[in-house]
VOVEXSE-961073 format. One record per residue (C-alpha): residue number from 1; residue in one letter; x, y, z. Coordinates in Angstrom, 3 decimals, m for minus. Layout:
<r pos="NUM" code="A" east="X" north="Y" up="Z"/>
...
% end
This chain:
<r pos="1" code="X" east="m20.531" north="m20.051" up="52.953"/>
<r pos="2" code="X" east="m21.362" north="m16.747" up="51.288"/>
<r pos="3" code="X" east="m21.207" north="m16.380" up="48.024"/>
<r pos="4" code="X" east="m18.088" north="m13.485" up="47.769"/>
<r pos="5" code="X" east="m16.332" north="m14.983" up="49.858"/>
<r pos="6" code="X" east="m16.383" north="m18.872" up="47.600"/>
<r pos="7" code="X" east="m16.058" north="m16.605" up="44.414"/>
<r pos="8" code="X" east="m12.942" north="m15.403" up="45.845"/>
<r pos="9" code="X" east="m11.792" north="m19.184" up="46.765"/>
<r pos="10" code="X" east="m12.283" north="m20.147" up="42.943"/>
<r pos="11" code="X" east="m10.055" north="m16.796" up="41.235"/>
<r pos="12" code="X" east="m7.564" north="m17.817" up="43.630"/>
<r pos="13" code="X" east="m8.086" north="m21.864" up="42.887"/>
<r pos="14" code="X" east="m7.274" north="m20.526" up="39.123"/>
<r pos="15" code="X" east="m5.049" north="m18.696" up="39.574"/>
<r pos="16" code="X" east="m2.782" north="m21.431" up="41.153"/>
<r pos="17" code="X" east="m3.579" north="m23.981" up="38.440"/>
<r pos="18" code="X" east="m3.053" north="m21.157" up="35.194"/>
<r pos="19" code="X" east="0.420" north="m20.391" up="37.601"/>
<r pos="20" code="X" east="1.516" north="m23.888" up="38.745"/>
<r pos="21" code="X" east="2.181" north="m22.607" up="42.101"/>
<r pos="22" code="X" east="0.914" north="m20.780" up="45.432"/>
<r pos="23" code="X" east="3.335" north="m17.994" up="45.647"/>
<r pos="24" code="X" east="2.906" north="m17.201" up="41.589"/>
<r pos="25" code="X" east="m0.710" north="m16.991" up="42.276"/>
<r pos="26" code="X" east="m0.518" north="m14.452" up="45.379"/>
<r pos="27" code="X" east="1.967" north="m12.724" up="43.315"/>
<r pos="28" code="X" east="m0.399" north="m12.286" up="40.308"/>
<r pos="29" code="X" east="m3.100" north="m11.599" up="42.967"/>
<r pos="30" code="X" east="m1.406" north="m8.854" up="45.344"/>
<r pos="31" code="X" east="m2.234" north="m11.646" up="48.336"/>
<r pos="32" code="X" east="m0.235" north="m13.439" up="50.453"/>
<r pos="33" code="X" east="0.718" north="m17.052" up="49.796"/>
<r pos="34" code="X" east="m1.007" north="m18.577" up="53.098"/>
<r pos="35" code="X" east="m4.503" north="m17.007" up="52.090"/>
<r pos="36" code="X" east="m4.111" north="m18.901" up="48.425"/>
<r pos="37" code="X" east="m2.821" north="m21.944" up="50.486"/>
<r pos="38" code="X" east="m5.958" north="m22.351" up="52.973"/>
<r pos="39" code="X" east="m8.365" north="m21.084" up="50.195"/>
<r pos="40" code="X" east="m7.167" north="m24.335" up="48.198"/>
<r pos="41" code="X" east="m7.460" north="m26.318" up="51.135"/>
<r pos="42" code="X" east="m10.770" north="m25.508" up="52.164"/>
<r pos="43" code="X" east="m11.921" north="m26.381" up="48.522"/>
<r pos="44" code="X" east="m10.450" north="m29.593" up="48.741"/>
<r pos="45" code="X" east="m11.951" north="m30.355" up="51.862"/>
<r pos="46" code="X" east="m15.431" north="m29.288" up="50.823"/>
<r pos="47" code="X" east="m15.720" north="m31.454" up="47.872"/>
<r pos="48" code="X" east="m14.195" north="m34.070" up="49.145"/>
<r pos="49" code="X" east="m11.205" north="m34.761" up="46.585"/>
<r pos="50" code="X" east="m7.653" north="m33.515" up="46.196"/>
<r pos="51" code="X" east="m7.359" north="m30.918" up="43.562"/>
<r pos="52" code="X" east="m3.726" north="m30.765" up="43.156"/>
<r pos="53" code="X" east="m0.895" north="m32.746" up="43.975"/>
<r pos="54" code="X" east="2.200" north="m31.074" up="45.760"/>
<r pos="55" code="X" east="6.078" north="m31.498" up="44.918"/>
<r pos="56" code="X" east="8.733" north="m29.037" up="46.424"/>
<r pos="57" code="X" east="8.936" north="m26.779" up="42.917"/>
<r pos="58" code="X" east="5.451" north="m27.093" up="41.489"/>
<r pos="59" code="X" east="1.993" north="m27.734" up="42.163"/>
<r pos="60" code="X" east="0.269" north="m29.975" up="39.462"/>
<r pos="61" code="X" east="m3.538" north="m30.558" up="38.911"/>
<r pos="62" code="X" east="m4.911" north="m33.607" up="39.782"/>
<r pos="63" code="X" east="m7.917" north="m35.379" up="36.711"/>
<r pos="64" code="X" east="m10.805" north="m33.925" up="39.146"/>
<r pos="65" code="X" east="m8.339" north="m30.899" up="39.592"/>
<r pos="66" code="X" east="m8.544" north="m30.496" up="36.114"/>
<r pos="67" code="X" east="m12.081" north="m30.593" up="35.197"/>
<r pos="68" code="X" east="m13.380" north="m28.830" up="37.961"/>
<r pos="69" code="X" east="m11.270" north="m25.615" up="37.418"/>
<r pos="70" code="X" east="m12.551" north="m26.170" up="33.484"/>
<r pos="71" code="X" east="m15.981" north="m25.792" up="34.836"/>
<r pos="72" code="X" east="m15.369" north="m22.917" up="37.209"/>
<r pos="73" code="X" east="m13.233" north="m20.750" up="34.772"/>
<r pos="74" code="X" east="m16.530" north="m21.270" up="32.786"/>
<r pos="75" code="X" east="m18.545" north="m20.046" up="35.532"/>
<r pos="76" code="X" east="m16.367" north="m16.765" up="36.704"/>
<r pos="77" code="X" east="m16.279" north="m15.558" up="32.824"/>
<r pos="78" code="X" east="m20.084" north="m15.684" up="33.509"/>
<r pos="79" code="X" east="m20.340" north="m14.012" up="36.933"/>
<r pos="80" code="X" east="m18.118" north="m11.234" up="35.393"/>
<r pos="81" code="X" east="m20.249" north="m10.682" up="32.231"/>
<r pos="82" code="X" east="m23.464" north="m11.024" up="34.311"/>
<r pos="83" code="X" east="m21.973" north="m8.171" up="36.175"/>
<r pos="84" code="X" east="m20.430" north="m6.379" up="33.913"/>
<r pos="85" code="X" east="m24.083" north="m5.885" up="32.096"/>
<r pos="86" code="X" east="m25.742" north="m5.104" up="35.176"/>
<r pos="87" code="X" east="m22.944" north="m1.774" up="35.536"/>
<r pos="88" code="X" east="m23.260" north="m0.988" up="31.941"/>
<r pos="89" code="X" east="m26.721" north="m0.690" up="32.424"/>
<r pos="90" code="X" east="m26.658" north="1.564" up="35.276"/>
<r pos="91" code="X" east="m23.930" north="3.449" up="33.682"/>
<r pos="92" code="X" east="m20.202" north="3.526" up="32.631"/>
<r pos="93" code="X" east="m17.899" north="0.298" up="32.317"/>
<r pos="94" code="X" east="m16.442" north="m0.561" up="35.986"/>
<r pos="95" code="X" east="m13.619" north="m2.600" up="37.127"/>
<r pos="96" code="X" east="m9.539" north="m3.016" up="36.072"/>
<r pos="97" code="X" east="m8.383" north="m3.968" up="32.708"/>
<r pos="98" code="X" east="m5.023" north="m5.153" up="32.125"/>
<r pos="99" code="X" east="m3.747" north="m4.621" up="28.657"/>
<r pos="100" code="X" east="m0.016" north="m5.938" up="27.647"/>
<r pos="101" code="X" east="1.881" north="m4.424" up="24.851"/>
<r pos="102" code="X" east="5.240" north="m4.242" up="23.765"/>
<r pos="103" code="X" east="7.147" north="m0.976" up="25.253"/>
<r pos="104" code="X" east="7.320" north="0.797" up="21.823"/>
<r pos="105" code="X" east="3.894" north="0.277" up="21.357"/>
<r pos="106" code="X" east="2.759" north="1.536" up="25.097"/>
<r pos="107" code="X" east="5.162" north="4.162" up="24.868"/>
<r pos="108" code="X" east="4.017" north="5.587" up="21.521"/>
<r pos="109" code="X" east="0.344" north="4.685" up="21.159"/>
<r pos="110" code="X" east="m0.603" north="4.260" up="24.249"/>
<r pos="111" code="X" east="0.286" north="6.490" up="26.628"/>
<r pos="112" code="X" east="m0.301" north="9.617" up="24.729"/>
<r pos="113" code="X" east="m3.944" north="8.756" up="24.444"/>
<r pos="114" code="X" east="m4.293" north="8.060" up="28.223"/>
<r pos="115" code="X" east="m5.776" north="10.911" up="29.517"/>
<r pos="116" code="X" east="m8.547" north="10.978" up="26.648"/>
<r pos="117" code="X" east="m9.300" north="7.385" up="28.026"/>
<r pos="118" code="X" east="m9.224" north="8.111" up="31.339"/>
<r pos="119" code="X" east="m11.822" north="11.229" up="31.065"/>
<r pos="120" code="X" east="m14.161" north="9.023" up="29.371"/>
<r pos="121" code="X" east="m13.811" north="6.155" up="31.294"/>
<r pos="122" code="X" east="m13.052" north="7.224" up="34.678"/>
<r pos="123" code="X" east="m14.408" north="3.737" up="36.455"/>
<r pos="124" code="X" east="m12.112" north="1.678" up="34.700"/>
<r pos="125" code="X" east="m8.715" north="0.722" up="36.265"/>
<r pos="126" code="X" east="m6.050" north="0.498" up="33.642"/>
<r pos="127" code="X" east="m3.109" north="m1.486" up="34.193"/>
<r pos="128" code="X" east="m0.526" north="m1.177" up="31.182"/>
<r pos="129" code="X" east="2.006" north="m4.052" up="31.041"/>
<r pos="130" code="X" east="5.042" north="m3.533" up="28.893"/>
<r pos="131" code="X" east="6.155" north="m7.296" up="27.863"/>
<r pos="132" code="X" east="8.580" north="m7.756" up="24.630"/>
<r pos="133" code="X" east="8.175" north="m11.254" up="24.525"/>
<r pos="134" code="X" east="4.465" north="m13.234" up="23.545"/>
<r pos="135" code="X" east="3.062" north="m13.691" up="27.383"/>
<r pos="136" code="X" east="0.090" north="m16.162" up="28.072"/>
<r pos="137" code="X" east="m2.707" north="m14.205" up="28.373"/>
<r pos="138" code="X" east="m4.285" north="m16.402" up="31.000"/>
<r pos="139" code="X" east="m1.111" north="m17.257" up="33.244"/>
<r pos="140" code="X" east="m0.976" north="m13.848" up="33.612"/>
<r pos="141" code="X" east="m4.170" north="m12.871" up="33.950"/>
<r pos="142" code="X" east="m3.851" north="m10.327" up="31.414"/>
<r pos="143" code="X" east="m7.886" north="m8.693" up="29.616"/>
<r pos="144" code="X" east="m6.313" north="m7.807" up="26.073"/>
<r pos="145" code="X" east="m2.789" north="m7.841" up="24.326"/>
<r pos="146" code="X" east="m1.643" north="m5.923" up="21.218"/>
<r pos="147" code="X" east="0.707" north="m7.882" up="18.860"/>
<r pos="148" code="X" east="2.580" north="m6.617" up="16.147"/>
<r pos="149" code="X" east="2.669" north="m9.474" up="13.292"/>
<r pos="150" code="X" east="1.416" north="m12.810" up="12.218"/>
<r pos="151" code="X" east="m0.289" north="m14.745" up="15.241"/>
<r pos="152" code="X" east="0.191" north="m18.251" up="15.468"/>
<r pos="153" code="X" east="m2.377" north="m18.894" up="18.334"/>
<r pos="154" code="X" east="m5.790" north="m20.104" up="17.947"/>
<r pos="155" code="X" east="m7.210" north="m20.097" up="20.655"/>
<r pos="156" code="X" east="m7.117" north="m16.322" up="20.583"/>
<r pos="157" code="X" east="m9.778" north="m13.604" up="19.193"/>
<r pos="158" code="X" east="m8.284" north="m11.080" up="17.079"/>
<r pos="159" code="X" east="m9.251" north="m7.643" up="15.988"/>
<r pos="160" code="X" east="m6.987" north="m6.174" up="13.312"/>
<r pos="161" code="X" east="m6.476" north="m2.224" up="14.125"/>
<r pos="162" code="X" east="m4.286" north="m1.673" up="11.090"/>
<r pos="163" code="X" east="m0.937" north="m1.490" up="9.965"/>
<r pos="164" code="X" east="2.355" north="m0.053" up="10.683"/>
<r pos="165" code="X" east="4.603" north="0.115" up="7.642"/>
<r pos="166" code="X" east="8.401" north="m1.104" up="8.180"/>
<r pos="167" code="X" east="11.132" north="1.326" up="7.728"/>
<r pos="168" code="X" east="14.879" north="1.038" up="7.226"/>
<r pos="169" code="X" east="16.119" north="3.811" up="9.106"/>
<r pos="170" code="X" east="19.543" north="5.282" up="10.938"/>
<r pos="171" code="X" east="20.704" north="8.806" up="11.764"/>
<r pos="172" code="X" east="22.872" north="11.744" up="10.052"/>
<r pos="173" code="X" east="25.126" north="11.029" up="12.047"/>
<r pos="174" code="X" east="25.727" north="7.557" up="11.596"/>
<r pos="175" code="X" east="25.548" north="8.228" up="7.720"/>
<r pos="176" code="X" east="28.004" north="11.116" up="7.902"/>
<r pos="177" code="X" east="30.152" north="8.209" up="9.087"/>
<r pos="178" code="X" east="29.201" north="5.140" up="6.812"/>
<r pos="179" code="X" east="27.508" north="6.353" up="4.011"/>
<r pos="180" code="X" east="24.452" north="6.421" up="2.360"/>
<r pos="181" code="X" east="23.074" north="2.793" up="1.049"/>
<r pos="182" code="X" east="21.586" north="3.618" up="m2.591"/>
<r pos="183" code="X" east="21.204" north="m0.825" up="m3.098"/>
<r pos="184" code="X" east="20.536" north="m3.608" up="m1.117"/>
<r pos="185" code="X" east="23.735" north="m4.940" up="m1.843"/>
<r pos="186" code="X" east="25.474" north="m2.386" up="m0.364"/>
<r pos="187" code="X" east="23.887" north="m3.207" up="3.215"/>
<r pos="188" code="X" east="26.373" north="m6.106" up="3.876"/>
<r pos="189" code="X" east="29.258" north="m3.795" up="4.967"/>
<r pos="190" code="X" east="26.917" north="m1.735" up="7.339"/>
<r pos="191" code="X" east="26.620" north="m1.995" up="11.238"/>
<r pos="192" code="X" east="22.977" north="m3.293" up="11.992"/>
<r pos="193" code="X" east="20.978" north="m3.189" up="15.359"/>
<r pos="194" code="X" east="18.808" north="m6.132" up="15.709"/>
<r pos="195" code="X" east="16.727" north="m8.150" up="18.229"/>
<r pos="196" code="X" east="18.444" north="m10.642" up="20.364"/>
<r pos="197" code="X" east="14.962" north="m12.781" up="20.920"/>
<r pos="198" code="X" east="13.253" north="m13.307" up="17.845"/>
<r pos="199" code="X" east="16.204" north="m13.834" up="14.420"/>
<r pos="200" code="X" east="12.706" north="m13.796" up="12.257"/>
<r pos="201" code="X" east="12.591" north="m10.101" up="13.000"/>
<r pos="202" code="X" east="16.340" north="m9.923" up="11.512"/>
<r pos="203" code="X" east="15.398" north="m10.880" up="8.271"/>
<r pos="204" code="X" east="14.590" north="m7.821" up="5.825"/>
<r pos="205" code="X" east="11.893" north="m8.109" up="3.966"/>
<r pos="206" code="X" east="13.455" north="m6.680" up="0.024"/>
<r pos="207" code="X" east="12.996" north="m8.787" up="m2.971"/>
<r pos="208" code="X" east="15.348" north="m11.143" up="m2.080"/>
<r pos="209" code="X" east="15.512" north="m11.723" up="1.365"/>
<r pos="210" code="X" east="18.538" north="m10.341" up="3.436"/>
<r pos="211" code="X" east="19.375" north="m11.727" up="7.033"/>
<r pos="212" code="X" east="21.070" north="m9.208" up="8.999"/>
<r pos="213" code="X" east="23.835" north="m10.050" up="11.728"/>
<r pos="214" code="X" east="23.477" north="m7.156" up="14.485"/>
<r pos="215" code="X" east="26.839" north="m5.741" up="15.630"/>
<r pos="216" code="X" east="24.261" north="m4.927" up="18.502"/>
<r pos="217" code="X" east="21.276" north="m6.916" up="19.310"/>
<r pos="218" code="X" east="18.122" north="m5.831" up="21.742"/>
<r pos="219" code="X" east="15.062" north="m7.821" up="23.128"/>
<r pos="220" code="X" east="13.255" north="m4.132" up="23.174"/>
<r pos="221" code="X" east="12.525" north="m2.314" up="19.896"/>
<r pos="222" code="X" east="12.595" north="0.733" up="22.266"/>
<r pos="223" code="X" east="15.818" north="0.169" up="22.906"/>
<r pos="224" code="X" east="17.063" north="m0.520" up="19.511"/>
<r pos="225" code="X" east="15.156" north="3.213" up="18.599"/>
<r pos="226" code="X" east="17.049" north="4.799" up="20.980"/>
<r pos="227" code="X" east="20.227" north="2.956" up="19.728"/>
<r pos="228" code="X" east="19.452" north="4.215" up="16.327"/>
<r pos="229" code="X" east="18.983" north="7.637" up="17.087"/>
<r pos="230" code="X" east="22.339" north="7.723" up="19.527"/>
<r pos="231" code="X" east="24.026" north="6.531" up="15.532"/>
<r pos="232" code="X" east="25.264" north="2.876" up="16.715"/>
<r pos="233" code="X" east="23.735" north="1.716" up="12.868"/>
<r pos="234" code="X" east="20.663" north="0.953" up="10.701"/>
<r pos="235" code="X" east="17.577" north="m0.693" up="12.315"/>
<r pos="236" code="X" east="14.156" north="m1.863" up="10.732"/>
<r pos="237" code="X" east="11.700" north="m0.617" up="12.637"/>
<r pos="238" code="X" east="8.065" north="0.265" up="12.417"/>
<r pos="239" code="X" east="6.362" north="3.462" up="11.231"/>
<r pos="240" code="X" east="4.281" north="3.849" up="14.769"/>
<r pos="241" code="X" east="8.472" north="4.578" up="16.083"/>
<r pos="242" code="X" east="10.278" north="6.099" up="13.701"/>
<r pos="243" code="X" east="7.671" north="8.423" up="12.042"/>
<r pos="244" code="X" east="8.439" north="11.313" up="13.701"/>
<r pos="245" code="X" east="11.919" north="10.945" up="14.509"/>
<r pos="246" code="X" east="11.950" north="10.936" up="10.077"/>
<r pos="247" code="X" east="9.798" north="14.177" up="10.213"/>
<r pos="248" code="X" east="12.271" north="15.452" up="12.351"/>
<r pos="249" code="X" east="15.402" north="14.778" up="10.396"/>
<r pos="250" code="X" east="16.609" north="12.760" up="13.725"/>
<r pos="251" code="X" east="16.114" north="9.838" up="11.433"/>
<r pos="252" code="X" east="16.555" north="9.389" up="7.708"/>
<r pos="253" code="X" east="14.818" north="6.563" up="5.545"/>
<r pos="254" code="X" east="17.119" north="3.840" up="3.289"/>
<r pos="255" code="X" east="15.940" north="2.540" up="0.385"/>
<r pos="256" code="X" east="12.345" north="3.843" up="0.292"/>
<r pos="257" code="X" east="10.039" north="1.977" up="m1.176"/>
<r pos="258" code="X" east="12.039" north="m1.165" up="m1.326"/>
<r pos="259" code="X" east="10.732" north="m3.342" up="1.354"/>
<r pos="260" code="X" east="8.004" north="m5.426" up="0.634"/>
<r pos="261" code="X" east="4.657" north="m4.149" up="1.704"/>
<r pos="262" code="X" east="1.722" north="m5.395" up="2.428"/>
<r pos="263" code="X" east="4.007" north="m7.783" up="5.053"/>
<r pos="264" code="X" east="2.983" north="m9.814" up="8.106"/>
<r pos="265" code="X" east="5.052" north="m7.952" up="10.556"/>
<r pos="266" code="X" east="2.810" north="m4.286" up="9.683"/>
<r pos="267" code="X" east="m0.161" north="m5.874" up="11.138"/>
<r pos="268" code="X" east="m0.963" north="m4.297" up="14.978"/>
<r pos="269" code="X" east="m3.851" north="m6.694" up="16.630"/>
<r pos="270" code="X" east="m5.337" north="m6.615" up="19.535"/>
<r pos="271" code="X" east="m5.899" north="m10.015" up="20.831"/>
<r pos="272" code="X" east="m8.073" north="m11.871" up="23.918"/>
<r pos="273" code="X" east="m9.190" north="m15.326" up="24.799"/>
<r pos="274" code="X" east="m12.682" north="m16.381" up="23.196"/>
<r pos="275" code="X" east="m15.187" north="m15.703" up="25.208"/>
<r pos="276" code="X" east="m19.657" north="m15.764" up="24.546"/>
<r pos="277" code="X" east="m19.473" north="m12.382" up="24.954"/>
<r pos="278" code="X" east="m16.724" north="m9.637" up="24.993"/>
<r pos="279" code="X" east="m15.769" north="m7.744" up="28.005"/>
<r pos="280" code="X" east="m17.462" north="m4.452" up="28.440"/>
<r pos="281" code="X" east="m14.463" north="m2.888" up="29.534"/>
<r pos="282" code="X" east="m12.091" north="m4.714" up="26.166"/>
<r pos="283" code="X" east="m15.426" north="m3.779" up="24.141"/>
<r pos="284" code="X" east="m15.135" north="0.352" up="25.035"/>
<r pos="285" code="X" east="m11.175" north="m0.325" up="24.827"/>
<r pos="286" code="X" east="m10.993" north="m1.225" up="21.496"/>
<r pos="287" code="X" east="m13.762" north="0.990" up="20.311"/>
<r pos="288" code="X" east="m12.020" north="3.975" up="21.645"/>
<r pos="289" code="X" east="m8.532" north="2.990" up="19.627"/>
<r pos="290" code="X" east="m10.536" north="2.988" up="16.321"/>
<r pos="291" code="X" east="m9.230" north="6.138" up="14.423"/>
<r pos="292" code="X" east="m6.944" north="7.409" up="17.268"/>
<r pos="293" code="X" east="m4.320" north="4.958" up="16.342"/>
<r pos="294" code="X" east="m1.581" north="6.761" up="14.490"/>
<r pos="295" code="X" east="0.440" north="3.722" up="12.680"/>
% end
């Protein structure tokens, strides 16, 4: 059997055991679910042993299942680097890189540095996913994330690119309304926008810790922006959002200087799976965010 072609039988093998199904995998793949089907079947019936058993919701690896696909993820990561060198010898990084980021973060950083990126680095195929919750970077086959925060996850490389301050912020209008806070103890009778996924992110970080309870609550910080700026209450957001709505006078700032700082949530990371050697396409990624970042 050519080589391509069993290359292409082992991303797909992969792909169903990171997924725990066939019709995940040809989703994640673009491919339809009888070519992941017969690709796993052939496999099996090449070396002999059954790779996965079947139930009617899930496919499950068997103990040979298991260790072979340990061995073959192995073995890809090395047929991409060994390729990957070969291009960056000849010339510019090739191939698609899939970065996930929250929406804020992809709205704001990202895409106004896109077409900078994409003059340099015309070869590479950017996919930008916009996920608000943490998303297994292997399950969904995903090059490099960028977290906001403390990460909790060993298993993952990180690469601090700096930090994004935390601001207390709502509009004129809103304040025309409600007043101005001048204390922390004057937040309690306030209308508060907060995120309906994560109550950590609820909790404001002043000398003595305040818990907010959102008249409103979001899974999207995007969303809680915009719900900000429309005057629906106060929101604690980071400075890579609200800095130029504050420039503006769209937003205004409570309590300056009040919230602690330095604080786990300003850190912005970029984060993939350990690998012996980085990803030329990550590598050119990440060097090209140094100092065009604007947190």
């Amino acid at each position: 059997m050519a080589i391509i072609s069993q290359t292409e039988q082992l991303e797909l093998l992969v792909a169903v055991y990171d997924s725990g199904s066939f019709s995940a995998a040809a989703r994640l793949l673009d491919c339809q679910v009888a070519k992941v089907s017969r690709a796993v079947q052939q496999l099996e019936q090449q070396l002999g042993a059954s790779l996965f058993t079947r139930t009617t919701r899930r496919v499950e690896p068997t103990a040979e299942g298991k260790a072979f696909v340990h061995k073959v993820r192995d073995a890809l990561t090395q047929l991409q680097q060994a390729e990957e060198e070969l291009k960056l010898q000849q010339g510019q990084p090739t191939g698609v890189l899939r970065v996930d980021a929250a929406s804020p973060f992809v709205l704001h950083q990202l895409v106004p540095l896109m077409h900078e990126f994409r003059t340099l680095y015309p070869a590479i195929e950017l996919e930008l996913m916009s996920s608000d919750k943490l998303i297994d970077l292997i399950e969904r086959r995903t090059d490099l994330a960028i977290r906001i925060g403390g990460l909790t996850d060993s298993n993952l490389h990180a690469r601090l690119l700096g930090r994004s301050p935390l601001h207390l912020v709502a509009s004129p209008a809103y304040l025309n309304l409600h007043g101005i806070p001048q204390h922390s103890a004057e937040l309690a009778r306030h209308q508060w926008l907060g995120f309906a996924d994560n109550p950590r992110l609820n909790l404001l970080p002043l000398a003595e810790s305040v818990v907010i309870r959102p008249a409103i609550r979001a899974s999207s910080g995007e969303t809680l922006l915009q719900l900000c700026l429309a005057g629906h209450g106060i929101a604690l957001l980071s400075n890579f959002m609200v800095r130029q709505a504050i420039n503006s006078g769209q937003l205004v700032e409570l309590l300056p200087g009040q919230l602690q700082s330095p604080h786990p949530r300003e850190q912005v990371q970029a984060v993939y799976y350990r690998h012996s050697a980085l990803s030329g396409r990550i590598k050119v990624f990440l060097q090209f965010l140094e100092g065009r970042l604007v947190l």
